[in-house]
PDB file of N, CA, C and O in Angstrom:
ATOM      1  N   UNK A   1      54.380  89.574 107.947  1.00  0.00           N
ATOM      2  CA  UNK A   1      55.800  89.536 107.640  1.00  0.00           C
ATOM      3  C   UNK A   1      56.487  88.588 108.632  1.00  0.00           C
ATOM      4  O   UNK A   1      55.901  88.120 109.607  1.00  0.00           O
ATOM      5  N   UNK A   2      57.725  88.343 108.333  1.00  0.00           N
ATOM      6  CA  UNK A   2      58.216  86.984 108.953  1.00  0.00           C
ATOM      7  C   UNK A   2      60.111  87.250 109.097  1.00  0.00           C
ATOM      8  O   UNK A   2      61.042  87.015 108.326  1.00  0.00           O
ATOM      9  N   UNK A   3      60.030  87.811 110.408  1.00  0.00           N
ATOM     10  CA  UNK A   3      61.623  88.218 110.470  1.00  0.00           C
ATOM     11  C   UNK A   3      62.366  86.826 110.588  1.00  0.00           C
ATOM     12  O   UNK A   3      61.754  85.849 111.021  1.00  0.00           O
ATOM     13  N   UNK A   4      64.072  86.720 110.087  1.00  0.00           N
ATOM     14  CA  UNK A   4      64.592  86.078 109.641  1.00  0.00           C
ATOM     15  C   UNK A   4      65.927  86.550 110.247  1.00  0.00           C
ATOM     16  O   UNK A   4      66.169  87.710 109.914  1.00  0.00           O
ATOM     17  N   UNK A   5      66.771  86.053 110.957  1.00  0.00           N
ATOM     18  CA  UNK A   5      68.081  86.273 110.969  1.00  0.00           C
ATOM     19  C   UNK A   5      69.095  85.227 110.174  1.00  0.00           C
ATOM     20  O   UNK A   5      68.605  84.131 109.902  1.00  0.00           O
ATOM     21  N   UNK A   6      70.372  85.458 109.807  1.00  0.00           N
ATOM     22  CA  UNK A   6      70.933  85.112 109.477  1.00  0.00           C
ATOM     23  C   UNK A   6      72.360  85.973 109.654  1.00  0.00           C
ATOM     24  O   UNK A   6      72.381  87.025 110.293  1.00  0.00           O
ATOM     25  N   UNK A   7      73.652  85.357 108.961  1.00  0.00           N
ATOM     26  CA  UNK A   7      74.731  85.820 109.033  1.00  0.00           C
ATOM     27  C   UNK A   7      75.173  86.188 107.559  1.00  0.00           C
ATOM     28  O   UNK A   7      75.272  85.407 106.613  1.00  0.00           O
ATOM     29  N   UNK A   8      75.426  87.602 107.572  1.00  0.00           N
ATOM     30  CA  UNK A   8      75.774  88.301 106.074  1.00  0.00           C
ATOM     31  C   UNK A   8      77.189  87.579 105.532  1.00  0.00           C
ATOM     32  O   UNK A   8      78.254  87.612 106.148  1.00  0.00           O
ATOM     33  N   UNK A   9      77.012  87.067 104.529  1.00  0.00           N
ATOM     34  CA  UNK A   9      78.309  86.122 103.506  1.00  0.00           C
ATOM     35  C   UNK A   9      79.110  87.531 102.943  1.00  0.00           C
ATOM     36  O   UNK A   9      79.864  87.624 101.974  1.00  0.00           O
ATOM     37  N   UNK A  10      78.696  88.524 103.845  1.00  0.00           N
ATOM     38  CA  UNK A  10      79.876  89.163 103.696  1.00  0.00           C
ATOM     39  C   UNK A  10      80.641  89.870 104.796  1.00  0.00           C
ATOM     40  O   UNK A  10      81.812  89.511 104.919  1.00  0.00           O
ATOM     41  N   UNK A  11      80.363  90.462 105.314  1.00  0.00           N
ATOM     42  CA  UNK A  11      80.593  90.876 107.196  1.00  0.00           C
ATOM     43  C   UNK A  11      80.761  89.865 108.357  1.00  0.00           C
ATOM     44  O   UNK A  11      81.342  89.997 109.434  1.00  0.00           O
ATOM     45  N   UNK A  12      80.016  88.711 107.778  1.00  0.00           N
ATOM     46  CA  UNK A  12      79.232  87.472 108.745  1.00  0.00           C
ATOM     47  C   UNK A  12      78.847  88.109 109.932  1.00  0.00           C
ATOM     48  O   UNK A  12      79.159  87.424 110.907  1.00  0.00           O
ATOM     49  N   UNK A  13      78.155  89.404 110.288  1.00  0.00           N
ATOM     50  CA  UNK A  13      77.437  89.874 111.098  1.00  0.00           C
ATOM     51  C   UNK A  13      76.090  89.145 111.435  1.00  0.00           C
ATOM     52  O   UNK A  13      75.726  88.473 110.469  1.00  0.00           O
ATOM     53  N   UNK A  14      75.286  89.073 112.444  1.00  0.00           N
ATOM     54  CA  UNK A  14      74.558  88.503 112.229  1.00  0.00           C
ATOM     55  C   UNK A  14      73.150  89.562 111.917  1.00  0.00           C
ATOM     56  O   UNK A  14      72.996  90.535 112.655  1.00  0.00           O
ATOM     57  N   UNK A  15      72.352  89.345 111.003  1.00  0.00           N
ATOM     58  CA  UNK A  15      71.511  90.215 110.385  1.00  0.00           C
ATOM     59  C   UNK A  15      69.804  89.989 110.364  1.00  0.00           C
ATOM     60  O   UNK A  15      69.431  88.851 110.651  1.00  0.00           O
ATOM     61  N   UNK A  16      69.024  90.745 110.125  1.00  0.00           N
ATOM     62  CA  UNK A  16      67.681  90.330 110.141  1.00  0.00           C
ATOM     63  C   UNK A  16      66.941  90.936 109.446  1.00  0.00           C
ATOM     64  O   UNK A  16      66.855  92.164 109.428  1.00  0.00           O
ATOM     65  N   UNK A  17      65.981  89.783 108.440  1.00  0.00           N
ATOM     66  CA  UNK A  17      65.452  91.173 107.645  1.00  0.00           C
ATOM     67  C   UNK A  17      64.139  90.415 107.349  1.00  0.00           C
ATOM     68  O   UNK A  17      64.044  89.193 107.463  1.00  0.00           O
ATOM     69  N   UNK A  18      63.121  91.236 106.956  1.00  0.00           N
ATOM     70  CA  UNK A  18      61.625  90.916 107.353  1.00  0.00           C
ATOM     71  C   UNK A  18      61.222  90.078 105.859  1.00  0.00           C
ATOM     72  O   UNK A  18      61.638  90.543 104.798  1.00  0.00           O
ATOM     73  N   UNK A  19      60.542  89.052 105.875  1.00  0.00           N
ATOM     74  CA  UNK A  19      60.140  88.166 104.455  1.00  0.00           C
ATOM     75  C   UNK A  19      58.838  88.211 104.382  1.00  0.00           C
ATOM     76  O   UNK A  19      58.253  88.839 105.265  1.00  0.00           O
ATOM     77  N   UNK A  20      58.201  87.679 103.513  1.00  0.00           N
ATOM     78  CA  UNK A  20      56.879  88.159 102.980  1.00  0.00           C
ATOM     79  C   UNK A  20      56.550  86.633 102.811  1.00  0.00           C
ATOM     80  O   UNK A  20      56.894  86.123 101.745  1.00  0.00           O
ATOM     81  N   UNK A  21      55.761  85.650 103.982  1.00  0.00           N
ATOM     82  CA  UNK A  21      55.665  84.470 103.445  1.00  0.00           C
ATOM     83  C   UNK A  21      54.404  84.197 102.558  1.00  0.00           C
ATOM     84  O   UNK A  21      54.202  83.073 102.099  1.00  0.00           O
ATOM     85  N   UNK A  22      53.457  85.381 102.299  1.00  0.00           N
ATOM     86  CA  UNK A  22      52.360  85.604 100.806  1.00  0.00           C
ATOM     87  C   UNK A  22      53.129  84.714  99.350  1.00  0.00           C
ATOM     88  O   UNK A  22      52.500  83.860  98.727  1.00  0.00           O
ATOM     89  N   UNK A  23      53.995  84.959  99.141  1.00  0.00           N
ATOM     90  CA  UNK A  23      55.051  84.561  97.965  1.00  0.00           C
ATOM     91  C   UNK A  23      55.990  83.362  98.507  1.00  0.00           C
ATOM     92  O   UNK A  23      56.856  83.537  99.364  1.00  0.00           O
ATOM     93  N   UNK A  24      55.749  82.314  97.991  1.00  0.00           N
ATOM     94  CA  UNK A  24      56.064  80.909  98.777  1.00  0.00           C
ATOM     95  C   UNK A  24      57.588  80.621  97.756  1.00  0.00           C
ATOM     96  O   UNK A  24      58.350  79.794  98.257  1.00  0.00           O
ATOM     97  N   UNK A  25      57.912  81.059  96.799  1.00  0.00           N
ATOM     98  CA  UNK A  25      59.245  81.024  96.338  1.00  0.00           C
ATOM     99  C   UNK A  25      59.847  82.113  95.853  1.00  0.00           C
ATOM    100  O   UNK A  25      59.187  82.272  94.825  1.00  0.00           O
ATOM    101  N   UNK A  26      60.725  83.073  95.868  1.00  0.00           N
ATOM    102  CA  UNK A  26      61.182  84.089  95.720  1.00  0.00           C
ATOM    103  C   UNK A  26      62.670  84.304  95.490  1.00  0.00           C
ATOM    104  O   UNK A  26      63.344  83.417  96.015  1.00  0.00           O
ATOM    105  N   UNK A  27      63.346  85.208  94.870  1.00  0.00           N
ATOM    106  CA  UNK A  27      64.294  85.137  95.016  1.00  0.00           C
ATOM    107  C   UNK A  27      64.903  86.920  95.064  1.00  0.00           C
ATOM    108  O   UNK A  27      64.392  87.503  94.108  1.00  0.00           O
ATOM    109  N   UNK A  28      65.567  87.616  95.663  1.00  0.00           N
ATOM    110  CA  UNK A  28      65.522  89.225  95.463  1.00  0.00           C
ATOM    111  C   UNK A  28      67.070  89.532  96.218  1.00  0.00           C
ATOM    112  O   UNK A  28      67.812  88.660  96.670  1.00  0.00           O
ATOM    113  N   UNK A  29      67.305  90.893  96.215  1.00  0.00           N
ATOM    114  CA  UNK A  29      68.235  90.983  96.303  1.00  0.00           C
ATOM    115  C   UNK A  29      68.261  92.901  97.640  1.00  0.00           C
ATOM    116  O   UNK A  29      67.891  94.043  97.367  1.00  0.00           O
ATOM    117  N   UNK A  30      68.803  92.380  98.801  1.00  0.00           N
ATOM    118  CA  UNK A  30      69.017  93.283  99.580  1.00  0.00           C
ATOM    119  C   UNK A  30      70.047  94.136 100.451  1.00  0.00           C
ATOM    120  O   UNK A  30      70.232  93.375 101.401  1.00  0.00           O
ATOM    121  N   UNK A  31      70.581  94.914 100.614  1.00  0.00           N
ATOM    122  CA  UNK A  31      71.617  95.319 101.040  1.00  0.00           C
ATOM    123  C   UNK A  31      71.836  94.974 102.709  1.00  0.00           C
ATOM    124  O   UNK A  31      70.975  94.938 103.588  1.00  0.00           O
ATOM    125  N   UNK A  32      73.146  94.761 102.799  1.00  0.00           N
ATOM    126  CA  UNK A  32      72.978  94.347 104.457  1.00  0.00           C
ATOM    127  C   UNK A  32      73.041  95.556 105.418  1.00  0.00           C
ATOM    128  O   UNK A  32      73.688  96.557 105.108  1.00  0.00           O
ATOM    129  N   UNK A  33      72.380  95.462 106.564  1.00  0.00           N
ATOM    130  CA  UNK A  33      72.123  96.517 107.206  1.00  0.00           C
ATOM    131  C   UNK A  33      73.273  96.592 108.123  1.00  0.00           C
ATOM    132  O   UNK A  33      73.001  96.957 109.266  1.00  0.00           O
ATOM    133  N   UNK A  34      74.431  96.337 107.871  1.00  0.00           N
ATOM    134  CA  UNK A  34      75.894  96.345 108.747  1.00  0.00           C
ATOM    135  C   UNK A  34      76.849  96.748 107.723  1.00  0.00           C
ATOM    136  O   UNK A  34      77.429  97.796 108.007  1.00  0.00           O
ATOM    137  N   UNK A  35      77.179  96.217 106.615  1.00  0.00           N
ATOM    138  CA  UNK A  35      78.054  96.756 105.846  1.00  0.00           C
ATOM    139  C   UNK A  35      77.824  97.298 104.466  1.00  0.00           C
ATOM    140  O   UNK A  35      78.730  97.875 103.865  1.00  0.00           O
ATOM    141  N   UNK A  36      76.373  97.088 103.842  1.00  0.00           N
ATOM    142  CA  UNK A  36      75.791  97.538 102.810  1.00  0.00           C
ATOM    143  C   UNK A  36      76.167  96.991 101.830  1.00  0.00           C
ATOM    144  O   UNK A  36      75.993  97.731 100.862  1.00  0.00           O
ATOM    145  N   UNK A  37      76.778  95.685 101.461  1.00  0.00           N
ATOM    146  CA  UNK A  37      76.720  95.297 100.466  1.00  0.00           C
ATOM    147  C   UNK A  37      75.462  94.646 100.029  1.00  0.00           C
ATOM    148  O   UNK A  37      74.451  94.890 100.686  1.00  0.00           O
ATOM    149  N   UNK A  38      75.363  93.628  98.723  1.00  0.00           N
ATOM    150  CA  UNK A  38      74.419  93.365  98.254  1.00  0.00           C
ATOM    151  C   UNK A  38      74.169  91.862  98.450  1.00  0.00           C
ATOM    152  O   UNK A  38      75.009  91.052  98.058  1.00  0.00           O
ATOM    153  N   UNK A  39      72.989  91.457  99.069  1.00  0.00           N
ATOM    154  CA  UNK A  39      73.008  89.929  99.466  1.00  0.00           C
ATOM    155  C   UNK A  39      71.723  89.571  98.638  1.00  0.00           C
ATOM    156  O   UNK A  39      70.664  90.194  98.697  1.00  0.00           O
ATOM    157  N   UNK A  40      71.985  88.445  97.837  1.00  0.00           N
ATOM    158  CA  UNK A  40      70.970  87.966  96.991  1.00  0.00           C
ATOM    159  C   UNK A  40      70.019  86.596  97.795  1.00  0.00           C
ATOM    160  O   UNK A  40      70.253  85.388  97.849  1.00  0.00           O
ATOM    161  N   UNK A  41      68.930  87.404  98.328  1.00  0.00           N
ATOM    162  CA  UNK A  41      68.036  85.860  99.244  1.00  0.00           C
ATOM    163  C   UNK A  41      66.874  85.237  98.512  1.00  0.00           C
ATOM    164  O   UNK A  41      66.048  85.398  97.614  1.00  0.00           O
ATOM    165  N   UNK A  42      67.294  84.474  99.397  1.00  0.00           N
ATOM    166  CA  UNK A  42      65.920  82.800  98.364  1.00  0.00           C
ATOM    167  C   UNK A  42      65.410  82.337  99.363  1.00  0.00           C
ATOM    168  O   UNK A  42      65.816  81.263  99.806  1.00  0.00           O
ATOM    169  N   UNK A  43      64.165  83.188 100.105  1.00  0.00           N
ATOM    170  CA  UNK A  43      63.602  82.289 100.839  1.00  0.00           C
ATOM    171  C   UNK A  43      62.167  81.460 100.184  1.00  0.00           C
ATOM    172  O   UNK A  43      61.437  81.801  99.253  1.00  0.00           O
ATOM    173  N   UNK A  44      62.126  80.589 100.827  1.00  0.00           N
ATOM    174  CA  UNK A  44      60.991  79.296  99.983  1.00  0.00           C
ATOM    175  C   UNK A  44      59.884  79.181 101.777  1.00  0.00           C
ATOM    176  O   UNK A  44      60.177  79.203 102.973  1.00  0.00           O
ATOM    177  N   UNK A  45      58.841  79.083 101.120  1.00  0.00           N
ATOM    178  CA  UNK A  45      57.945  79.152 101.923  1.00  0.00           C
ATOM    179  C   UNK A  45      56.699  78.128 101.666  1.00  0.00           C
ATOM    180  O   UNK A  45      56.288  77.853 100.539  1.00  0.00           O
ATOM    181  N   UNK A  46      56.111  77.557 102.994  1.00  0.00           N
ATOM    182  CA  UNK A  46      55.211  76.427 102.890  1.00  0.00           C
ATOM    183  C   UNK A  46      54.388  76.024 103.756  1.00  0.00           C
ATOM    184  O   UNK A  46      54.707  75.162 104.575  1.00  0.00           O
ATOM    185  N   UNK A  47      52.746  76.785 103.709  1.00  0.00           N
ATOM    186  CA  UNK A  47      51.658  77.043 104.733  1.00  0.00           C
ATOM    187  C   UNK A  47      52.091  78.315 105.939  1.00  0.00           C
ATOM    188  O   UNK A  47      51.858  78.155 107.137  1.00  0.00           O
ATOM    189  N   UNK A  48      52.781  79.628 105.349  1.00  0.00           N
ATOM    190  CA  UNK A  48      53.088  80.169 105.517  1.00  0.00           C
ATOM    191  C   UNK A  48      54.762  80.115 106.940  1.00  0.00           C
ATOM    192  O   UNK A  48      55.362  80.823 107.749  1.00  0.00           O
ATOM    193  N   UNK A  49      54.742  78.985 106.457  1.00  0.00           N
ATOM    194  CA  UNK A  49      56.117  78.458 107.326  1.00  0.00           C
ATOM    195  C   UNK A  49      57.096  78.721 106.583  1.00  0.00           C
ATOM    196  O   UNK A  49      56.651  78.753 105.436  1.00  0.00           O
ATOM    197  N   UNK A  50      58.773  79.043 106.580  1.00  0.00           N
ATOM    198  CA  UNK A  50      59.975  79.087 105.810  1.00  0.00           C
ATOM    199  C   UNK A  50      60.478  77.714 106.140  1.00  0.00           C
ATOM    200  O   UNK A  50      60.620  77.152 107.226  1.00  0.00           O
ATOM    201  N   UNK A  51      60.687  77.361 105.019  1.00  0.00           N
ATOM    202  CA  UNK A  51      60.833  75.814 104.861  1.00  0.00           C
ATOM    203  C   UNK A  51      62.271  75.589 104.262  1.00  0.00           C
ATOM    204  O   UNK A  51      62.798  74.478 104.224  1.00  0.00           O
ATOM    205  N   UNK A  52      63.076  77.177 103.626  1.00  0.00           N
ATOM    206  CA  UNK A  52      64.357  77.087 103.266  1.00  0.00           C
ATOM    207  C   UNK A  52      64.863  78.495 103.359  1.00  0.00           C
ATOM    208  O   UNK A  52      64.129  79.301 103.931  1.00  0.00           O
ATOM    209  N   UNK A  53      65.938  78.882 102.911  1.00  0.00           N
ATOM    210  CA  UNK A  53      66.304  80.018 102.784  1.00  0.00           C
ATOM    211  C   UNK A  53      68.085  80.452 102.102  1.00  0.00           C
ATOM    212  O   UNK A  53      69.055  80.060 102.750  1.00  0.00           O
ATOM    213  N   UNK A  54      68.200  80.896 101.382  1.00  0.00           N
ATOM    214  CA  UNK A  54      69.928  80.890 101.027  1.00  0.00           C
ATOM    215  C   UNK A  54      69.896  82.598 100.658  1.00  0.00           C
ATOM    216  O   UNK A  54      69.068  83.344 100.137  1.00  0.00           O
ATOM    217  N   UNK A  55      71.400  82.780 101.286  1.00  0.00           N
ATOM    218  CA  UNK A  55      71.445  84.575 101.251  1.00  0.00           C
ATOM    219  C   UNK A  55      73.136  84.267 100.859  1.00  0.00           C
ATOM    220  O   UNK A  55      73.998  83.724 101.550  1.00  0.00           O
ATOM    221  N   UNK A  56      73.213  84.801  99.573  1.00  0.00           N
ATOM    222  CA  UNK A  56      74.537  84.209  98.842  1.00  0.00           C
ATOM    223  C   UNK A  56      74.953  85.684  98.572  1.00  0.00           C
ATOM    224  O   UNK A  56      74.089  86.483  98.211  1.00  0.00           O
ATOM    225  N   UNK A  57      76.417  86.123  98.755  1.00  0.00           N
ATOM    226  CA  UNK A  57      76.927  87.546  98.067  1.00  0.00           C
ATOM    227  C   UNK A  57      76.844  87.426  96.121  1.00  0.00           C
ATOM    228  O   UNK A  57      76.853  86.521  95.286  1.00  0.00           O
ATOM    229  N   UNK A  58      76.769  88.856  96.128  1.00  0.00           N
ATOM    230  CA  UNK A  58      76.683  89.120  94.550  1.00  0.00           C
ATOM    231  C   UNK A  58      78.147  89.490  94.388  1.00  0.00           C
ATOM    232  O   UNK A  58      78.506  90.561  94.876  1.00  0.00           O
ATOM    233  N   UNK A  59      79.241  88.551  93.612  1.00  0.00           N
ATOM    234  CA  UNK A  59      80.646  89.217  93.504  1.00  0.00           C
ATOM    235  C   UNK A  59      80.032  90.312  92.399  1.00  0.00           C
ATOM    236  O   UNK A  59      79.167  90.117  91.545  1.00  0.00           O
ATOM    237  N   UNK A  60      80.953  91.821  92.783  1.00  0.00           N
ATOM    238  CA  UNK A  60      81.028  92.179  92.007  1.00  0.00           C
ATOM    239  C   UNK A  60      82.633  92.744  91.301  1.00  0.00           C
ATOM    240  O   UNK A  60      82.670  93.250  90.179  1.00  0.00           O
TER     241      UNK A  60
END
C-alpha cells in the first residue's frame, strides 16, 4: 500500500489515505477522515510509482 497525502476540496485539511499501486488506473470514491464528506480519487500508477492523482468533491 502506498500512503498519499493531500488536501480535502472540502475542509482543505490536509489528509492521508492508503492506495493500492497493484491497480495502475483507478478511480473510487472515499470519505474524508476530518469532515466526512465524499472525495472522489484518481490515482494513476506506473512501475508501482504514483505518477498522478486528482481527489475532486462529489457536489451533492
Amino acid at each position: 500500500m502506498y500512503e498519499h497525502f493531500f488536501q480535502c476540496p472540502y475542509c482543505w485539511e490536509e489528509v492521508s489515505m492508503l492506495l493500492d499501486p497493484s491497480i495502475t488506473q483507478q478511480t473510487y470514491v472515499e470519505d474524508c477522515e476530518v469532515c466526512c464528506n465524499p472525495i472522489e480519487l484518481t490515482p494513476r500508477f506506473e512501475d508501482n510509482e504514483l505518477i498522478a492523482f486528482d481527489a475532486q468533491s462529489i457536489e451533492q
